[in-house]
C-alpha positions as CSV (number, residue, x, y, z in Angstrom):
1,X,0.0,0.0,0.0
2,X,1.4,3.2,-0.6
3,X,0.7,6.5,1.5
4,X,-1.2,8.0,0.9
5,X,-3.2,5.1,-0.2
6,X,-5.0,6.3,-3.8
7,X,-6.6,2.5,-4.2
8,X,-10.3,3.2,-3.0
9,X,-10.0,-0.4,-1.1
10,X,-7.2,0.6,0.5
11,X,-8.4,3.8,1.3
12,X,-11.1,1.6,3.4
13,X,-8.8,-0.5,5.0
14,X,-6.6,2.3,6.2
15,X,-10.0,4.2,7.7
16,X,-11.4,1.4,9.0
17,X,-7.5,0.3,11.0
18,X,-8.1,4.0,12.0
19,X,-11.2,3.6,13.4
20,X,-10.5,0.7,15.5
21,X,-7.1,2.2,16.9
22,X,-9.0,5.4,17.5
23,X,-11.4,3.4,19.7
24,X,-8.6,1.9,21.7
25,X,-8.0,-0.9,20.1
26,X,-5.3,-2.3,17.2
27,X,-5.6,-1.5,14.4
28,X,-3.0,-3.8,13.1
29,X,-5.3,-7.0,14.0
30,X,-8.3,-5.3,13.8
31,X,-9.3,-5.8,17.5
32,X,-12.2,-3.7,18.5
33,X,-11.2,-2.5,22.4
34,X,-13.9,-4.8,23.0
35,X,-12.8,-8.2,22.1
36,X,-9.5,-7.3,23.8
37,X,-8.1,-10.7,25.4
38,X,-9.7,-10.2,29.5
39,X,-6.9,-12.3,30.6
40,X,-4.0,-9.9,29.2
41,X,-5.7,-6.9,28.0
42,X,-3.6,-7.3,24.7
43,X,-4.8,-7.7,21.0
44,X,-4.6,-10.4,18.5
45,X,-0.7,-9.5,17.7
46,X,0.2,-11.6,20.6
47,X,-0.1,-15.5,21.3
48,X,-2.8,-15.5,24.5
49,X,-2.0,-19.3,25.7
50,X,-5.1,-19.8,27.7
51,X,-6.6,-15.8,27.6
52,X,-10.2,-15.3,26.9
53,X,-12.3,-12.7,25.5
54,X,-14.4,-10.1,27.7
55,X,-17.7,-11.5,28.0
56,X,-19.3,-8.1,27.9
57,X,-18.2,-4.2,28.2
58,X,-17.7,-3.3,31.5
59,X,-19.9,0.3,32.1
60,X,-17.9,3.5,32.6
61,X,-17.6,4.9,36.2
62,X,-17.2,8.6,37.1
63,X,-12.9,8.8,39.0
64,X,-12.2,12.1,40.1
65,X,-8.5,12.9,39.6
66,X,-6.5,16.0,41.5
67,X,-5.5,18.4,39.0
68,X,-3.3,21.6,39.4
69,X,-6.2,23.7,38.5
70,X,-8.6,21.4,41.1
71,X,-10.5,18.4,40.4
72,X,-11.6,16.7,37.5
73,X,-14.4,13.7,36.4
74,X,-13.2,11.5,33.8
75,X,-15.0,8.2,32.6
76,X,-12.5,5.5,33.7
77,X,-13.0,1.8,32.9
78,X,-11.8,-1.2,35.0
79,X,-11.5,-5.1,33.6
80,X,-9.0,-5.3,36.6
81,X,-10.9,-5.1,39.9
82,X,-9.7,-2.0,41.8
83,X,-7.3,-0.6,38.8
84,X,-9.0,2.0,36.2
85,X,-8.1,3.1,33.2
86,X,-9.0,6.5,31.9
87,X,-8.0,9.4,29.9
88,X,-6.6,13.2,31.1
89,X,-8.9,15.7,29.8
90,X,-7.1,17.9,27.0
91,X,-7.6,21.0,28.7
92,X,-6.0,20.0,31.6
93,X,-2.3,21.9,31.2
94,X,-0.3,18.3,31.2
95,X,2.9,18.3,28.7
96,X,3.1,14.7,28.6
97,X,1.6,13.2,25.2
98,X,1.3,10.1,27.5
99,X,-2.8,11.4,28.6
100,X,-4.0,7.9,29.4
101,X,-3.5,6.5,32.5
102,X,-3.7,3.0,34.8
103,X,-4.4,4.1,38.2
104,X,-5.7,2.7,41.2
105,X,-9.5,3.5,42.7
106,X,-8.1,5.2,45.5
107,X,-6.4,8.1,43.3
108,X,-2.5,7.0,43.0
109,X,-1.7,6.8,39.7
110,X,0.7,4.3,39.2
111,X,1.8,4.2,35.0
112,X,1.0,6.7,31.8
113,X,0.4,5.2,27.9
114,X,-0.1,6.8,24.8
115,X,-2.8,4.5,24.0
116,X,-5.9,3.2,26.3
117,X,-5.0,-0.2,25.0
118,X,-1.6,-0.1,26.0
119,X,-3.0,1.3,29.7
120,X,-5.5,-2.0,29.5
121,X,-2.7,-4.1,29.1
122,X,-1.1,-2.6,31.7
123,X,-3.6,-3.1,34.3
124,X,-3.7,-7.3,33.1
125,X,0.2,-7.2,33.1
126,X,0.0,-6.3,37.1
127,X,-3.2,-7.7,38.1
128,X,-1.6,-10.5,40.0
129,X,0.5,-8.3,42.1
130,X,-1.8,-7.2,44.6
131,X,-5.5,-7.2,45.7
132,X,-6.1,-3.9,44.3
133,X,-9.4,-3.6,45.4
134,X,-7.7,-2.8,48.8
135,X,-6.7,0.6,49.9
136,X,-3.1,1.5,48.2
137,X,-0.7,1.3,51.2
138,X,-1.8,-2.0,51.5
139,X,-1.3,-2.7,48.0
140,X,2.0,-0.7,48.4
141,X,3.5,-3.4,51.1
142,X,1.9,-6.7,49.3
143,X,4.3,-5.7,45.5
144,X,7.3,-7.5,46.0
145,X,9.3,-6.2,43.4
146,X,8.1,-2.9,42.0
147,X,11.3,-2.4,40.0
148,X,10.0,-5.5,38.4
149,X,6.3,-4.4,38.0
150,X,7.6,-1.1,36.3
151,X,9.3,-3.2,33.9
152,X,6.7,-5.5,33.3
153,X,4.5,-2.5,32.4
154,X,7.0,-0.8,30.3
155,X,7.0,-3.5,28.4
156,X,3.8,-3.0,27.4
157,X,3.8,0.5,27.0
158,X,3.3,1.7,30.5
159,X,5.8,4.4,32.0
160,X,5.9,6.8,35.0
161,X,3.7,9.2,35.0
162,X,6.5,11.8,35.1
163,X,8.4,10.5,32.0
């Protein structure tokens, strides 16, 4: 295909991989965000072993995040009990281009992503660490290795929220 694509089928293709990626899933595969794997949050791209798909859409809840200008409501989205995903408003003064983030339901964020799937993966990549549905010092004392966890989510496209 060349770019810009002048082939009318490719021109479909190409809008319709944009849709998808838009939506937060990969456009590569063509993954809706929905038929993400639930056991690892990743695309088709990757070999799943024994993943599954998401039996249904779990509903948006309102996460207020601190802001330097105050508090904000954003829609976040969990698949991993007690870790959210959402996105950073664009008028919130932020320079990272990193505006989705994995945090936990207390408030702590814990990694940034360019992407919401790469922040979905995230939240399967760490899921096993803790109980995250309990308060975040607790969650805090129960990672072993959070050298290791940061890894594990950069792997997958998930940095510090400062970087």
């Amino acid at each position: 295909m060349t770019f810009p694509p002048t082939n009318p089928i490719d021109r479909v293709i190409l809008a319709d991989s944009l849709d998808i990626a838009l939506g937060g899933g990969c456009g590569l595969c063509d993954t809706a965000r929905t038929h993400m794997c639930a056991g690892c949050g990743r695309c088709n791209c990757h070999d799943h072993g024994s993943c599954v798909r998401p039996a249904e859409e779990p509903q948006p809840i309102a996460h207020t995040i601190q802001c330097v200008r105050g508090p904000e409501t954003v829609q976040a989205i969990s698949f991993v009990p007690g870790l959210l995903v959402y996105r950073i408003p664009n008028h919130v003064d932020e320079p990272s281009p990193r505006r989705w983030r994995l945090g936990h339901h207390d408030g702590f964020v814990i990694a940034a992503a360019l992407s919401e799937h790469e922040a979905h993966a995230g939240a399967h990549e760490i899921a096993d660490r803790a109980d995250w549905t309990q308060g975040i010092d607790t969650c805090r004392a129960s990672v072993a290795d959070v050298a290791a966890m940061f890894e594990d989510l950069a792997a997958v496209g998930c940095h510090l929220p400062d970087a």
